[in-house]
C-alpha positions as a Python dict, from the first residue, in 0.01 Angstrom:
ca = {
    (1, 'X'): (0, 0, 0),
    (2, 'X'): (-26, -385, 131),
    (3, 'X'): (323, -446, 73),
    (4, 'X'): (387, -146, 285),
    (5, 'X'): (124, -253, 566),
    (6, 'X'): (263, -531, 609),
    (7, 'X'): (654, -422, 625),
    (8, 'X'): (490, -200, 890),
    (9, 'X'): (361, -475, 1051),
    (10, 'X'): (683, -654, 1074),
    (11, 'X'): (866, -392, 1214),
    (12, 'X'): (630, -307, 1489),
    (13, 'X'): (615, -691, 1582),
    (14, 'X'): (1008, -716, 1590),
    (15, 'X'): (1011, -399, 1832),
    (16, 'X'): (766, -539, 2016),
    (17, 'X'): (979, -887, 2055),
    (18, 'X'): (1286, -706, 2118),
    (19, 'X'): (1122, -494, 2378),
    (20, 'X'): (1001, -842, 2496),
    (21, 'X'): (1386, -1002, 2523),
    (22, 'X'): (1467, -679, 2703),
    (23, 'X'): (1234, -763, 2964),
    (24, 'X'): (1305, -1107, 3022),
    (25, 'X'): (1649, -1011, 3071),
    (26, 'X'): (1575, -761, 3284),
    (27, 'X'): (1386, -998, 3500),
    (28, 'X'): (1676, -1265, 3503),
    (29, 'X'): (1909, -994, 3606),
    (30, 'X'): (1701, -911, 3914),
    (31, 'X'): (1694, -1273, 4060),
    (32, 'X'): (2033, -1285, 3977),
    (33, 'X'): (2174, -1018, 4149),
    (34, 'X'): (1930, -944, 4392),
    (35, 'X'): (2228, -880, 4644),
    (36, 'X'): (2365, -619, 4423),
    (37, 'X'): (1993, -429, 4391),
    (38, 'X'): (1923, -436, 4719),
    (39, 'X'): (2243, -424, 4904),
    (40, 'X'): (2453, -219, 4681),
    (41, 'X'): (2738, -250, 4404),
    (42, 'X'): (2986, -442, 4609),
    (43, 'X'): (2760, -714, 4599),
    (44, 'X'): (2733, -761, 4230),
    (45, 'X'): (2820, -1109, 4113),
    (46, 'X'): (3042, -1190, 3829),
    (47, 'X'): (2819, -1306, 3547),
    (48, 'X'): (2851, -1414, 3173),
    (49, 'X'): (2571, -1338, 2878),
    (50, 'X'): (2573, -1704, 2840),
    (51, 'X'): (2412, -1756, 3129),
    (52, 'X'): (2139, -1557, 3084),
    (53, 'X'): (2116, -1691, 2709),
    (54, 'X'): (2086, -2025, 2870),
    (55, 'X'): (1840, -1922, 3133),
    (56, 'X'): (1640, -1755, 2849),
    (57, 'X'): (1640, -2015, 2611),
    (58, 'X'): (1809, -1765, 2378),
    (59, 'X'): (2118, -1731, 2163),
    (60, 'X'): (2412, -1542, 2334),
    (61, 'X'): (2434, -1286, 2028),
    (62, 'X'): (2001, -1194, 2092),
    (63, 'X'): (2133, -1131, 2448),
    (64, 'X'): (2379, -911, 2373),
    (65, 'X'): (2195, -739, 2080),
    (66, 'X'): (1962, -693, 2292),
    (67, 'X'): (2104, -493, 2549),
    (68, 'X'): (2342, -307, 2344),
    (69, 'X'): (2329, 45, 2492),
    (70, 'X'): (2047, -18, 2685),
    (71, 'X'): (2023, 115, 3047),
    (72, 'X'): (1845, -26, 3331),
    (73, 'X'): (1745, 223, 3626),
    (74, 'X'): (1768, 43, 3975),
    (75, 'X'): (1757, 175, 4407),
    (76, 'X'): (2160, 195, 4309),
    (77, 'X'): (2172, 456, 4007),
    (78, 'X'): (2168, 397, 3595),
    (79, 'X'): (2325, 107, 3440),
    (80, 'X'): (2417, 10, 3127),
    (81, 'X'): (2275, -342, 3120),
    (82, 'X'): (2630, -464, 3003),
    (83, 'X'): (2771, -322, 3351),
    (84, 'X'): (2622, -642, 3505),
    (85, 'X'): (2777, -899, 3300),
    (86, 'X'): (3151, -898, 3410),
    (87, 'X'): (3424, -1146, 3544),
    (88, 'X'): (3485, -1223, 3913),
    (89, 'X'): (3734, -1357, 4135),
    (90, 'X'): (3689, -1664, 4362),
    (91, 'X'): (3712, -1558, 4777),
    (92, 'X'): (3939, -1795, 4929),
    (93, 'X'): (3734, -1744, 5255),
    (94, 'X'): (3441, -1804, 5156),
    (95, 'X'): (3478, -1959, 4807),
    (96, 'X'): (3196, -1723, 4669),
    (97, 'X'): (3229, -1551, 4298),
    (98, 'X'): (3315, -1174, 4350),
    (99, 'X'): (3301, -960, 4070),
    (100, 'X'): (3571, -738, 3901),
    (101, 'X'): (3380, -414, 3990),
    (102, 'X'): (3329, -536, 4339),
    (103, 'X'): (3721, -534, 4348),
    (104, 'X'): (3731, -203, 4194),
    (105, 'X'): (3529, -82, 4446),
    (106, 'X'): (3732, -227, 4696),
    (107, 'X'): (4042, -68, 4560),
    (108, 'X'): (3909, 291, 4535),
    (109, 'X'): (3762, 250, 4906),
    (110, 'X'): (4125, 176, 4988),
    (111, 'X'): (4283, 427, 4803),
    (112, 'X'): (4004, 679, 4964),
    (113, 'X'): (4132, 594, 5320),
    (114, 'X'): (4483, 603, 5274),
    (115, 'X'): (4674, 865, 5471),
    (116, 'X'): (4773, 1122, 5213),
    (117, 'X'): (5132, 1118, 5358),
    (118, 'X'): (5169, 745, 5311),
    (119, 'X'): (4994, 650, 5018),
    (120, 'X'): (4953, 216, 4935),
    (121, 'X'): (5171, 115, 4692),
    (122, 'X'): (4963, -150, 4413),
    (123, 'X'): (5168, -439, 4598),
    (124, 'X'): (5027, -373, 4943),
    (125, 'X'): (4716, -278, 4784),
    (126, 'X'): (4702, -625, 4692),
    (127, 'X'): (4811, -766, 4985),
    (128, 'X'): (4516, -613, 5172),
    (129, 'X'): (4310, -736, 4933),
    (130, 'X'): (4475, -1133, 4997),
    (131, 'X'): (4420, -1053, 5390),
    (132, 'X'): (4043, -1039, 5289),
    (133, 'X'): (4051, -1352, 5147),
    (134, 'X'): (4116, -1227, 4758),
    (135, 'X'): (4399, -1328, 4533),
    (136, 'X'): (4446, -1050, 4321),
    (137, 'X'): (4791, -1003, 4169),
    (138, 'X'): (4982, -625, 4241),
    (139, 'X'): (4924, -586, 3825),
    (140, 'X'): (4593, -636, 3841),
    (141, 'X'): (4565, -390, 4101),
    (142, 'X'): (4768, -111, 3895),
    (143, 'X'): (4542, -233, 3566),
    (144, 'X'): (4203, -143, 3763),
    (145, 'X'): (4357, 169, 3942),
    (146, 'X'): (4501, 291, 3582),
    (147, 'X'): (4103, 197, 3454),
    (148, 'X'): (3990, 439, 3758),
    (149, 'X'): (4220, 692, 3643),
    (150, 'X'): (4351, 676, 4006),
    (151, 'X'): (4742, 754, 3998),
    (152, 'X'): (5035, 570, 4129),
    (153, 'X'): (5135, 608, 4491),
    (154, 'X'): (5434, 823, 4414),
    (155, 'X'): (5195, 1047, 4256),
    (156, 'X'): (4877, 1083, 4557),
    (157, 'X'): (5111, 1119, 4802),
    (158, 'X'): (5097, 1477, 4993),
    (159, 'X'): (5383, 1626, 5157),
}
């Protein structure tokens, strides 16, 4: 019975650390992108798990065990937790860190307001996106449109 006490014991003190982590995390992620929480998606920052893991004092692997399918619930919707940590482009504007979903964003907002007739191709997709001050190559473009399941101009447009 002791032996099972205290196997108890540990378990409910390793949920209660990991519950803990999650927390801390949690908290890092709203200094972080306080932009994105209280202005909205296109304001999420590109981020890495090994900066929290730094900020944390933690290892890298705790952060991402951690979070694994974990969701946080914010003004903007649910979110996985891993939904925040993603690459970014640099803004030749304003030299600020924009995130890859930020561009995504940007893309479908685009694609939204195209004229039906006269769809964008990928190319002057991009070059839109370059007029706003963001290098982002035409094949990167179709890669994040294919990822939206958003077809190829040939295929929106409306006759």
């Amino acid at each position: 019975i002791r032996e099972k006490t205290n196997s108890a014991k540990q378990l409910l003190k390793a949920i209660d650390e990991r519950q803990k982590t999650i927390a801390r995390i949690a908290e890092a992620l709203l200094i972080l992108q306080k932009d994105f929480f209280e202005k909205g998606i296109d304001k999420l920052k590109p981020m890495i798990m090994a900066e929290i893991a730094e900020i944390l004092e933690l290892h890298e692997a705790t952060i991402s065990r951690a979070i694994a399918n974990k969701y946080l619930k914010s003004p903007q919707g649910f979110f996985p937790f891993k939904y925040f940590f993603t690459s970014g482009y640099s803004s030749s504007q304003s030299g600020k860190e924009i995130s890859s979903r930020s561009i995504k964003q940007q893309i479908i907002k685009i694609i939204n307001e195209e004229d039906p007739a006269k769809p964008f191709s990928d190319q002057s997709i991009s070059n839109m996106l370059k007029k706003e001050g963001l290098k982002v190559a035409r094949r990167t473009v179709a890669k994040y449109r294919e990822e939206e399941n958003i077809p190829a101009a040939s295929l929106r447009r409306v006759h």
